[in-house]
C-alpha positions as CSV (number, residue, x, y, z in Angstrom):
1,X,44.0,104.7,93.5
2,X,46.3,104.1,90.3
3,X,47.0,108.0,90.2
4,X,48.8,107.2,93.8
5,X,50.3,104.0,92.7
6,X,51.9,105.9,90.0
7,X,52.8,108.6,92.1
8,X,54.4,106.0,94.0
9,X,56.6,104.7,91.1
10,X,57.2,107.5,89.9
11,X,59.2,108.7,93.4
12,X,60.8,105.6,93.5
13,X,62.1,105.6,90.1
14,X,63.3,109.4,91.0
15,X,65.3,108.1,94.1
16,X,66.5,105.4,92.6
17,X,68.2,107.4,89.6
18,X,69.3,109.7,92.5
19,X,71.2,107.4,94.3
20,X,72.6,105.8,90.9
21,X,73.7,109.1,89.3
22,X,75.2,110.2,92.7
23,X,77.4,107.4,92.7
24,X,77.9,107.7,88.6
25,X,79.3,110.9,89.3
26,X,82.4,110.4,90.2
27,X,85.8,112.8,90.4
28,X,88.3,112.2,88.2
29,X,91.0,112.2,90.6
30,X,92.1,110.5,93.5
31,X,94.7,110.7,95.7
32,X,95.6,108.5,98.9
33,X,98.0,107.5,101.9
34,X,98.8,104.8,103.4
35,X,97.7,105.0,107.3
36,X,99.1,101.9,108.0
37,X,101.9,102.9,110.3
38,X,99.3,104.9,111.9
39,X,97.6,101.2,113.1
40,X,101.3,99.3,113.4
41,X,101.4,102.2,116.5
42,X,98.2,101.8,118.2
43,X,98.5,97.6,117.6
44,X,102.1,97.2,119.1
45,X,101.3,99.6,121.7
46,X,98.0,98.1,122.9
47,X,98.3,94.4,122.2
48,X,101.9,93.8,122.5
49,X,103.0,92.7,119.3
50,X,106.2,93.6,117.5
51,X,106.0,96.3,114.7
52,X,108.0,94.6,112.0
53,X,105.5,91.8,112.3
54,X,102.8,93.9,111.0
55,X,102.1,95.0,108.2
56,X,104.5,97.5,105.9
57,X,103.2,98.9,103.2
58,X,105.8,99.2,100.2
59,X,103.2,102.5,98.6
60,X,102.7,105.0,101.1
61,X,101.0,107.6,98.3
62,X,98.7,106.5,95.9
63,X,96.7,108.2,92.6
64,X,93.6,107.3,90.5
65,X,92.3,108.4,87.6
66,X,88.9,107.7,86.8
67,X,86.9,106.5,83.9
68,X,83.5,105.8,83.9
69,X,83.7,102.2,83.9
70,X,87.5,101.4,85.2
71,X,90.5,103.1,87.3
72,X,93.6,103.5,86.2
73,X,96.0,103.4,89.5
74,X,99.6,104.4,90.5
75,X,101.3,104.6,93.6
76,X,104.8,105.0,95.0
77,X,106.6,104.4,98.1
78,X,110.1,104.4,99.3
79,X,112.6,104.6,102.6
80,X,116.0,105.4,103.4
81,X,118.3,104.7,106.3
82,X,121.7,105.5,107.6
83,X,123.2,104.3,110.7
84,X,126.5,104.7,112.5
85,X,128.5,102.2,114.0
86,X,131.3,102.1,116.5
87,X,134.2,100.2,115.0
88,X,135.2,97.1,116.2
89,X,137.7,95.6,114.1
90,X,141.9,95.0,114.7
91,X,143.8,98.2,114.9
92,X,140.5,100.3,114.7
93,X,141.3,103.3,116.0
94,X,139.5,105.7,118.9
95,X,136.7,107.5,117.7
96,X,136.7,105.3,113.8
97,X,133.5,105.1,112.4
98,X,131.2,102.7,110.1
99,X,128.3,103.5,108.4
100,X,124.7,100.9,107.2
101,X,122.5,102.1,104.5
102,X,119.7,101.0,103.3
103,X,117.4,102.5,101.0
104,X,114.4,101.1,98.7
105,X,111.9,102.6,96.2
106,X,108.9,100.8,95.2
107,X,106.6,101.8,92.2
108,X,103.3,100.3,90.7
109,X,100.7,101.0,87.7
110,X,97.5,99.2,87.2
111,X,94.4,99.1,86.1
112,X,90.9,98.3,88.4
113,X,87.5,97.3,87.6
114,X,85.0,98.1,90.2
115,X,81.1,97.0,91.6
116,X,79.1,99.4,93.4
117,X,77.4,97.3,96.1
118,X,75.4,100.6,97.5
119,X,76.4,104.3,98.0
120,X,79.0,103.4,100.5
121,X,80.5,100.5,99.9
122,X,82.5,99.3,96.9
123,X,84.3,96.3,95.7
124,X,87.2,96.5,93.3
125,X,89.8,94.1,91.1
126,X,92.3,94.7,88.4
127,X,96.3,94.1,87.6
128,X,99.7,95.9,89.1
129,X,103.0,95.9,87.4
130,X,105.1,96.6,90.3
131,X,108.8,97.7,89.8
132,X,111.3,98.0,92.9
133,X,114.8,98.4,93.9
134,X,116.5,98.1,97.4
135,X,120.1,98.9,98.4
136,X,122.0,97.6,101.3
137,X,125.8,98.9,102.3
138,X,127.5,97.6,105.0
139,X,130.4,99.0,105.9
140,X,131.9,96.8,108.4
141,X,130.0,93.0,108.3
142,X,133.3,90.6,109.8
143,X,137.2,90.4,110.3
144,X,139.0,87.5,109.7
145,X,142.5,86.6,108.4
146,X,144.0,89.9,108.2
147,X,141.0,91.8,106.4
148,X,138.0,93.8,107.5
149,X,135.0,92.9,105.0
150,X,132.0,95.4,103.7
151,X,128.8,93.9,101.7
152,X,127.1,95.7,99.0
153,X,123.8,94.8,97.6
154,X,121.1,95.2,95.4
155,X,117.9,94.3,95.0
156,X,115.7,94.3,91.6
157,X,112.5,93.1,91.7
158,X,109.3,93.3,89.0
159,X,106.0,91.6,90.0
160,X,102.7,91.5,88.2
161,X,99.9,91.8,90.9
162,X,96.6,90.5,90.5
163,X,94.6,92.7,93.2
164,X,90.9,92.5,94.8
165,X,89.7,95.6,97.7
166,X,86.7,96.8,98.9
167,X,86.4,100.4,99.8
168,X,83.5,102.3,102.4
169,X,82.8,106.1,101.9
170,X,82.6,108.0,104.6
171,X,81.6,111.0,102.9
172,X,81.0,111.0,99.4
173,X,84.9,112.7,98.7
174,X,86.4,110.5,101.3
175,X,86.8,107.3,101.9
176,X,89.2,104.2,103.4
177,X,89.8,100.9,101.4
178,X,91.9,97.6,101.9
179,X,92.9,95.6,99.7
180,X,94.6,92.0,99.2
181,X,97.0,90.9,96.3
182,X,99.1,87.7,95.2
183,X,102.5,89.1,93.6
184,X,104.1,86.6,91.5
185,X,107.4,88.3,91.3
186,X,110.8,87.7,89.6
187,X,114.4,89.4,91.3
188,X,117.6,90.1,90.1
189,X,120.4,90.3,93.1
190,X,123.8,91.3,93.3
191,X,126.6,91.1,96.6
192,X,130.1,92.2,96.5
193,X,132.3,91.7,99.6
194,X,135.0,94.1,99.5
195,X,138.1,93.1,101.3
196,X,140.4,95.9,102.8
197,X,143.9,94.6,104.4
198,X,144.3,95.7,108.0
199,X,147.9,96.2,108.1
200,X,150.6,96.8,105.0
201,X,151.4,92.8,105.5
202,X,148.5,91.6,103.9
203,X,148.5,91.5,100.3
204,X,145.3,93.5,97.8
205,X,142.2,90.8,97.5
206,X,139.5,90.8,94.3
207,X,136.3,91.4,95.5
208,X,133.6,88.8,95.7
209,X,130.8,89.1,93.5
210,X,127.5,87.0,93.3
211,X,124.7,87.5,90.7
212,X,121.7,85.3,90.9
213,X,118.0,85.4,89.7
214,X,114.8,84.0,91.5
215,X,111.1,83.9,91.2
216,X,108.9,83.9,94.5
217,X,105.2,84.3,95.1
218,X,104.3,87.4,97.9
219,X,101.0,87.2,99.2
220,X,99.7,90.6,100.9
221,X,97.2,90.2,104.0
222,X,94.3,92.8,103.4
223,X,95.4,94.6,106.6
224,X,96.9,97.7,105.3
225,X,94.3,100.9,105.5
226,X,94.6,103.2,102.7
227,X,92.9,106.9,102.9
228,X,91.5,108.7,99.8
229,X,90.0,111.9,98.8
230,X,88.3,112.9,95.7
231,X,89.5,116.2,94.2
């Protein structure tokens, strides 16, 4: 009887180590998309909602490096657009174009604690320094008293991030997380209205420039799905 009760413990000391040291060993390298547009499709398409009122995620790839105990994470993300325009403004001419640009880059670095709740399902938390930038030009925005006006901004934003996710692996290289995260986030904008006479008559005008600094709070829904692979 005790020589199977220790038999017993034994095994389940064995398995137990198993399942510890197979989540221990872990790949030092991670590297991950952002599949959210992938689920702003399917949503809009089958219940009818509008994609820009979905999620967007501002890092579409995604690395970790990892310790034993933390995760060092980075991820960058970005989009640029250019559209043309008929003109539409006095004495425009047959054919006369306008272009809008936009463009943004986003960045972040961080660092992330983690809790294994079993072999498949995780829970993490850490810190983000996020650094962005987005660009708007306009080249046709109104018309008034004699002049055709362009806008030209941009957009510098830093945030610090504090972040909590959970993760589930599918396999033990892959594996799909969320995560949720309040960014308390200071940005530096700048517009200038350029003014271009219409006609000879009108005389040259300075342009308009405004500079101002503000502090918001972003909260981020834990809706966006990230995938990852171990390498």
């Amino acid at each position: 009887m005790r020589a199977t009760l220790l038999l017993v413990s034994l095994l389940t000391v064995h398995f137990a180590n198993a399942q510890t040291d197979s989540i221990a060993h872990r790949h030092r390298h991670e590297v991950g998309a952002d599949m959210s547009a992938f689920v702003r499709v399917f949503i809009s398409h089958y219940a009818s909602l509008e994609p820009d009122l979905l999620a967007q995620p501002d890092h579409l790839l995604s690395y970790r490096y990892h310790f034993r105990h933390f995760n060092v994470r980075f991820g960058v993300g970005g989009a640029a657009d250019d559209e043309e325009r008929d003109a539409s403004w006095t004495n425009s001419q047959p054919g006369e174009t306008y272009h809008i640009k936009t463009s943004k880059v986003a960045f972040r670095i961080g660092v992330e604690g983690f809790q294994e709740l079993n072999r498949r399902w995780q829970v993490f938390y850490g810190l983000d320094l996020r650094p962005s930038w987005d660009r708007y030009d306009n080249g046709f925005t109104s018309s008034n008293q004699g002049y055709n006006n362009a806008r030209h901004t941009r957009e510098q934003h830093l945030a610090a991030a504090p972040v909590l996710g959970i993760r589930y692996r599918i396999t033990p290289r892959f594996s799909v997380l969320t995560e949720t995260s309040i960014a308390f986030m200071t940005t530096q904008y700048g517009s200038t209205v350029v003014f271009t006479p219409q006609t000879d008559a009108y005389p040259a005008r300075e342009d308009e420039v405004v500079k101002t600094t503000s502090f918001a709070t972003v909260y981020q829904a834990p809706i966006l799905l990230i995938a990852a692979f171990d390498l």
